[in-house]
PAZAPA-4460 file (N, C-alpha, C; in steps of 0.05 Angstrom, whole numbers, plus 32768, in hexadecimal, padded with zeros to 4 digits):
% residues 149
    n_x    n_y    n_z   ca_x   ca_y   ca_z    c_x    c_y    c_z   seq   type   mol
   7FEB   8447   758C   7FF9   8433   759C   7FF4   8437   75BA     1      X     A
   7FF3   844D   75C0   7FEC   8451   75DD   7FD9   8448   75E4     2      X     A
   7FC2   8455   75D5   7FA5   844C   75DC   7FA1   8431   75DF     3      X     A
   7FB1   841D   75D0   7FAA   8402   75CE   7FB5   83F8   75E9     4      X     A
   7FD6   8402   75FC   7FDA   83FB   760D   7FC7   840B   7622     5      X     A
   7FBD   8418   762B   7FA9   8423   7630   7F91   8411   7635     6      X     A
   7F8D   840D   7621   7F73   83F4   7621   7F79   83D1   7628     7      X     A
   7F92   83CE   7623   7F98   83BA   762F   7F96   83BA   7656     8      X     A
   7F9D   83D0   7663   7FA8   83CF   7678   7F8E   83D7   7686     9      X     A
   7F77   83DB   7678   7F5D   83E1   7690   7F52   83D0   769C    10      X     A
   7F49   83CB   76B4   7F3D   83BB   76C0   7F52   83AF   76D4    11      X     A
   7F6E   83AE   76CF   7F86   83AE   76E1   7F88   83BB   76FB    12      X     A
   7F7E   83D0   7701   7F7B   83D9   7712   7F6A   83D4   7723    13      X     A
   7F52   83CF   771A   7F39   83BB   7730   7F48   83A9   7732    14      X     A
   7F58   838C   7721   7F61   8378   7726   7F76   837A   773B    15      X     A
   7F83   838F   7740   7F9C   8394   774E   7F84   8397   776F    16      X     A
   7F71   83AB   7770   7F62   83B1   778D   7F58   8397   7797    17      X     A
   7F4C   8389   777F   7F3F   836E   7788   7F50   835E   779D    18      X     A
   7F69   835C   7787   7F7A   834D   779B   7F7C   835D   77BA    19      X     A
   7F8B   8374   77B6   7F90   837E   77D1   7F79   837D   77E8    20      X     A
   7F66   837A   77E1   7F4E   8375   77F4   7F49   835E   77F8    21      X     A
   7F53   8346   77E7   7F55   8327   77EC   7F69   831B   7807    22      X     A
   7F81   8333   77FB   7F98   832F   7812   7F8A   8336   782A    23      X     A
   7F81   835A   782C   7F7F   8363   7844   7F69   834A   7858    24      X     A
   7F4F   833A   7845   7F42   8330   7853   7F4C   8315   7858    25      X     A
   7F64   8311   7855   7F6D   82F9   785E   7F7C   82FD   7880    26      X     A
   7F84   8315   7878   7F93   8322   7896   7F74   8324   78A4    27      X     A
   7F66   8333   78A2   7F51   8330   78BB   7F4D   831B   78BE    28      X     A
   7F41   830A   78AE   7F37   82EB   78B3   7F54   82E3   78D1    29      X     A
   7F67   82E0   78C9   7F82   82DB   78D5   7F83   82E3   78F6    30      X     A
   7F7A   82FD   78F3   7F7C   830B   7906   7F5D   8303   791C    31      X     A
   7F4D   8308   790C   7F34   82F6   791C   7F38   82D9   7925    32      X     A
   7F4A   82C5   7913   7F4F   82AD   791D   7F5C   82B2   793A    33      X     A
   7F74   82C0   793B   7F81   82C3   7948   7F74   82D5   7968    34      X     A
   7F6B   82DD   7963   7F59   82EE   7975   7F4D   82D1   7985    35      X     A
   7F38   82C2   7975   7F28   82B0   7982   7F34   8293   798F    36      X     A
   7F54   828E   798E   7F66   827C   7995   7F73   828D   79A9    37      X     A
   7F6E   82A3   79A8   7F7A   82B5   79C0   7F68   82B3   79DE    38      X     A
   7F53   82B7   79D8   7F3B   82B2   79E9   7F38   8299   79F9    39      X     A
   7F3B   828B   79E3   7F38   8266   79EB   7F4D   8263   79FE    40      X     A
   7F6A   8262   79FB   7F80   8264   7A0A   7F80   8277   7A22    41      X     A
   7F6F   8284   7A22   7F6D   829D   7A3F   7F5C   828A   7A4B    42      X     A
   7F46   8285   7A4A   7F34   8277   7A5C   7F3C   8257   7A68    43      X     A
   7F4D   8253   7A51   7F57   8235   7A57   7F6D   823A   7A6D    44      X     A
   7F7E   8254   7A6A   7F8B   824F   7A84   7F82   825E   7A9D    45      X     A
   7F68   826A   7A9A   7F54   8272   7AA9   7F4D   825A   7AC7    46      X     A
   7F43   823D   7AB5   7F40   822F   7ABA   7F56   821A   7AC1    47      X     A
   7F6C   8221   7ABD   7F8A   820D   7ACA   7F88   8223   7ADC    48      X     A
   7F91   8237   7ADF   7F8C   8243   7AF8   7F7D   8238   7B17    49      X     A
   7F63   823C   7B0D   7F4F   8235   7B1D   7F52   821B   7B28    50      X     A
   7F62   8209   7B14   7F5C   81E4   7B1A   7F79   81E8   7B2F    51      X     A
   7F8C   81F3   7B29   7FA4   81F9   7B3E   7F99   8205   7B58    52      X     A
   7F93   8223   7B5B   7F84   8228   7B76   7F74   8214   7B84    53      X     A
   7F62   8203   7B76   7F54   81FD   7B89   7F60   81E3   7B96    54      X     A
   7F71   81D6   7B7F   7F80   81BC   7B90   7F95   81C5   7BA1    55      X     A
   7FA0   81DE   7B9B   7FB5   81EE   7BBC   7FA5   81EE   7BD1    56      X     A
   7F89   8200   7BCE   7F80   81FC   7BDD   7F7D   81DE   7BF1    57      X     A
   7F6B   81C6   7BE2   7F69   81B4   7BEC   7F82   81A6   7C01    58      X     A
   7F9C   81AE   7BF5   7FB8   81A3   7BFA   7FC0   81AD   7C1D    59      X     A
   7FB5   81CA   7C14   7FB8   81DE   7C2F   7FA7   81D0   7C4C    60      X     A
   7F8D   81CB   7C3F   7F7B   81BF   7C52   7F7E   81AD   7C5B    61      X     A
   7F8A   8190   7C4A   7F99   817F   7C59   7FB2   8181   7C6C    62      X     A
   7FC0   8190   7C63   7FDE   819F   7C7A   7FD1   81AA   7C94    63      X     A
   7FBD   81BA   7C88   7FAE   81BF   7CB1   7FA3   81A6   7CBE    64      X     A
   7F98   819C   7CB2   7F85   8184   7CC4   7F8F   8163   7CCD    65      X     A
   7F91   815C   7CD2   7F91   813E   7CDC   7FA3   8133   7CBE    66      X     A
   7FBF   812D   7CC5   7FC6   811F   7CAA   7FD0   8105   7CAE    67      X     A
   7FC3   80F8   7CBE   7FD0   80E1   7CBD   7FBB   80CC   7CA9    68      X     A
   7FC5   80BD   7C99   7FBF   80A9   7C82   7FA1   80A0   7C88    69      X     A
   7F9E   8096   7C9D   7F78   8092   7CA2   7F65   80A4   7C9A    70      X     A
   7F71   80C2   7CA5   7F61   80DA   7CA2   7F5C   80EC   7C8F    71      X     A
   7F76   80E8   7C7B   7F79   80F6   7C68   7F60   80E1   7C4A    72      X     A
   7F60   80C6   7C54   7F4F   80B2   7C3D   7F3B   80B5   7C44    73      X     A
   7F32   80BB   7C67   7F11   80BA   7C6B   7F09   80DB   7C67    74      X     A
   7F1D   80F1   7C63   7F13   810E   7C5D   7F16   8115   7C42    75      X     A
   7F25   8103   7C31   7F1F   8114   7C17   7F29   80F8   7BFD    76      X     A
   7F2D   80E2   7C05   7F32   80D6   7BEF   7F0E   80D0   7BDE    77      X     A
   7F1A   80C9   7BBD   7EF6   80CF   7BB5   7F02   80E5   7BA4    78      X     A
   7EE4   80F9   7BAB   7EE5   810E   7B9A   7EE6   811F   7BAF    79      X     A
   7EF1   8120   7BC6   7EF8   813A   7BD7   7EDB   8144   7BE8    80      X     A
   7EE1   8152   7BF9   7ED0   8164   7C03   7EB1   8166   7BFE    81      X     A
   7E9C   816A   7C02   7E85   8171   7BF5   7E8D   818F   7BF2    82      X     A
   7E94   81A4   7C03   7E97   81BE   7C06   7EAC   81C3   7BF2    83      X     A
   7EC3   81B3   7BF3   7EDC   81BC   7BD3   7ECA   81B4   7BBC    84      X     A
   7EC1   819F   7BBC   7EB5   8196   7B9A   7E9E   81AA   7B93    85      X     A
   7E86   81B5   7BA9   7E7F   81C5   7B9A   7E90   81E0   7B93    86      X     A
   7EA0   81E4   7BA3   7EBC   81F5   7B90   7EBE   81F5   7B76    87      X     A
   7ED0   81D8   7B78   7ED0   81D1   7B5B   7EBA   81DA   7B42    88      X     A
   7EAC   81CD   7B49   7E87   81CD   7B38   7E8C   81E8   7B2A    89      X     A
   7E86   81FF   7B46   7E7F   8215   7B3B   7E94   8225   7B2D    90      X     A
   7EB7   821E   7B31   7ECA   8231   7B20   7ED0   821F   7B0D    91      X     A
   7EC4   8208   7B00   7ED7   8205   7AEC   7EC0   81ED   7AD1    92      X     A
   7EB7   81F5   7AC1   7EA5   81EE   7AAA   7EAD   81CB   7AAA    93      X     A
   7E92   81C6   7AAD   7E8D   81A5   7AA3   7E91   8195   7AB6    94      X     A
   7E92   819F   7AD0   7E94   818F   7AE9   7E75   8184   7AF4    95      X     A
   7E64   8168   7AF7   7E4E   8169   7AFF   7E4D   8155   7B0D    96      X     A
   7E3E   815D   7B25   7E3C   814F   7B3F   7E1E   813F   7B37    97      X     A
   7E17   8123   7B2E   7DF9   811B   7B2E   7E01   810F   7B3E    98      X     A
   7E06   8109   7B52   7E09   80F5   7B64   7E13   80CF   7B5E    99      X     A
   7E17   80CD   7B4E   7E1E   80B3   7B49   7E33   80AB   7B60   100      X     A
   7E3D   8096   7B64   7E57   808F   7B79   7E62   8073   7B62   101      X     A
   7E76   806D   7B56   7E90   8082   7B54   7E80   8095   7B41   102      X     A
   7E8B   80AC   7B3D   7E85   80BC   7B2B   7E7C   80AC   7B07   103      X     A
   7E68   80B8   7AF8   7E6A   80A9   7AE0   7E7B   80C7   7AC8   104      X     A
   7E7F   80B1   7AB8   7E8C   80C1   7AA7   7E88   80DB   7A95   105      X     A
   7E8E   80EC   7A92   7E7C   8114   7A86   7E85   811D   7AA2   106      X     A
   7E81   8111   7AC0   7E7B   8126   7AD7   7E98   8137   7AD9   107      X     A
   7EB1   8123   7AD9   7EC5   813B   7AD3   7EC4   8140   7AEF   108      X     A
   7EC1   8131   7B0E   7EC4   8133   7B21   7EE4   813C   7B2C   109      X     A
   7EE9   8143   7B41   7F07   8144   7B47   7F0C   8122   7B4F   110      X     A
   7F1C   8119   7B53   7F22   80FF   7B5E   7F46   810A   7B71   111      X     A
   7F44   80FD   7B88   7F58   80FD   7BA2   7F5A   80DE   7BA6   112      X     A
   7F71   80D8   7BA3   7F7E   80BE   7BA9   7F95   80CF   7BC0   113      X     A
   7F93   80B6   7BD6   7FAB   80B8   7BEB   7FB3   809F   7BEC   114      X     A
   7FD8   8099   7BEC   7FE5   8080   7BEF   7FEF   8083   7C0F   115      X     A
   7FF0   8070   7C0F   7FFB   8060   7C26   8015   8076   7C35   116      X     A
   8023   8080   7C26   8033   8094   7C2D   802C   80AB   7C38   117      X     A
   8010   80B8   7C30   8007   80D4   7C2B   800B   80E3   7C1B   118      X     A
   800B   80D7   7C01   8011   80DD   7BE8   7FF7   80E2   7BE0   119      X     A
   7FF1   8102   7BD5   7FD9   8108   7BD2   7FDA   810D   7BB5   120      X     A
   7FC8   8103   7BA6   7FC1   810B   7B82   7FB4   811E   7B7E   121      X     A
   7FA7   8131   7B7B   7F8A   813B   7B78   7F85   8141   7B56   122      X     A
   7F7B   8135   7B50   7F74   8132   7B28   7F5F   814B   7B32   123      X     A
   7F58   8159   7B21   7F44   816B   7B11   7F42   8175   7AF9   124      X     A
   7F2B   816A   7AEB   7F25   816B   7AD0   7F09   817A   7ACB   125      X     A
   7F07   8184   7ABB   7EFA   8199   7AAD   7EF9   8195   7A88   126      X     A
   7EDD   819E   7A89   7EE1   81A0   7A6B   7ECD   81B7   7A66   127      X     A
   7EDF   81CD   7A4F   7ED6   81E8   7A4B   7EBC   81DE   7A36   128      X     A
   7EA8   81F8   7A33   7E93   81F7   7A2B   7E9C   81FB   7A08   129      X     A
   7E8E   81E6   79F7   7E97   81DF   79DF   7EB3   81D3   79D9   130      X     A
   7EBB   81D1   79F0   7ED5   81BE   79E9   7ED1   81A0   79EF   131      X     A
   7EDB   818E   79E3   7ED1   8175   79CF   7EEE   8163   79FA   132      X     A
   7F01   8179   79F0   7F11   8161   7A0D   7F16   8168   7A31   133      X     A
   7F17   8163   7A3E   7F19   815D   7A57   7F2A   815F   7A57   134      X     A
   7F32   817C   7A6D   7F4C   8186   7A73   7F4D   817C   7A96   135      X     A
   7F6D   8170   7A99   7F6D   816C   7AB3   7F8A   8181   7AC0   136      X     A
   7F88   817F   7AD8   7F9D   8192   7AE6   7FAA   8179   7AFB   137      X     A
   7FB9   816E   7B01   7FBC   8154   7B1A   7FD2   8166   7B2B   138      X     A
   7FCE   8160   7B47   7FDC   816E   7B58   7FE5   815C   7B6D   139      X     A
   7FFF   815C   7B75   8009   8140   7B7E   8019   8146   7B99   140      X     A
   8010   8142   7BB7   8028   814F   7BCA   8020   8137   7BDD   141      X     A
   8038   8133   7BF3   8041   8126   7C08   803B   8134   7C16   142      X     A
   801E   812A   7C2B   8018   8136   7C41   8022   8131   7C59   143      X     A
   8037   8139   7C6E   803C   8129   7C84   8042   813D   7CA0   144      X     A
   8046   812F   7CB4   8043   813D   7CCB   8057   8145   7CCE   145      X     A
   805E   8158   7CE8   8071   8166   7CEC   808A   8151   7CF7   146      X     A
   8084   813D   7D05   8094   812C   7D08   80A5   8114   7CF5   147      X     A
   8094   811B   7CDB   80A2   810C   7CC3   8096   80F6   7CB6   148      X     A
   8084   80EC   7CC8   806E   80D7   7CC6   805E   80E1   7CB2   149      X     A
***
């Protein structure tokens, strides 16, 4: 009687490891997913970073210089600066300058709108390498003089 339960129960034990090695490779798999959504999310706010600095920057440059509504549309409305946009270009993936005027669509240019107020927009969009969408950052401030104007 033994022997028979005995002989029933062999091969149970491989069937028992099999599994536990099915589990364990579901946890790595898991853990490698997780690892590579970890990465993706670091560089992506790598890149919000970068699209923030450089429109502070831009923001700063208009507060030193000439802000009255003429000067602020003939210095940076468009796509900004030649000296900021190649900024842009070089910190942040998928930005390309071919020269077109307006920009055509892929270039992922910055675009600066100023209203009538001195209401400054600055859009910057980017799109990371193998990613399918166009990430934008928009940065929005009232530029005005010390006198209130």
């Amino acid at each position: 009687m033994k022997n028979k339960k005995l002989h029933l129960q062999q091969g149970s034990i491989m069937l028992e490891s099999l599994i536990a090695i099915l589990i364990f490779s579901f946890g790595i798999l898991a853990l490698v997913a997780l690892l590579g959504a970890s990465v993706k999310n670091s560089s992506s706010a790598v890149y919000r970073t970068q699209a923030s600095l450089l429109a502070s920057q831009l923001v700063g440059e208009m507060w030193t210089g000439d802000k009255s509504n003429a000067a602020l549309i003939s210095n940076y409305q468009g796509s900004g600066p030649e000296a900021w946009r190649e900024k842009v270009m070089q910190a942040l993936p998928g930005v390309v300058n071919a020269g077109t005027n307006p920009p055509s669509a892929g270039q992922n240019l910055p675009v600066i709108t100023v209203a009538a107020d001195n209401t400054v927009t600055i859009t910057i969009s980017w799109q990371a390498p193998g990613d399918a969408d166009v990430h934008k950052y928009v940065a929005v401030s009232r530029i005005t003089s010390s006198d209130g104007s």
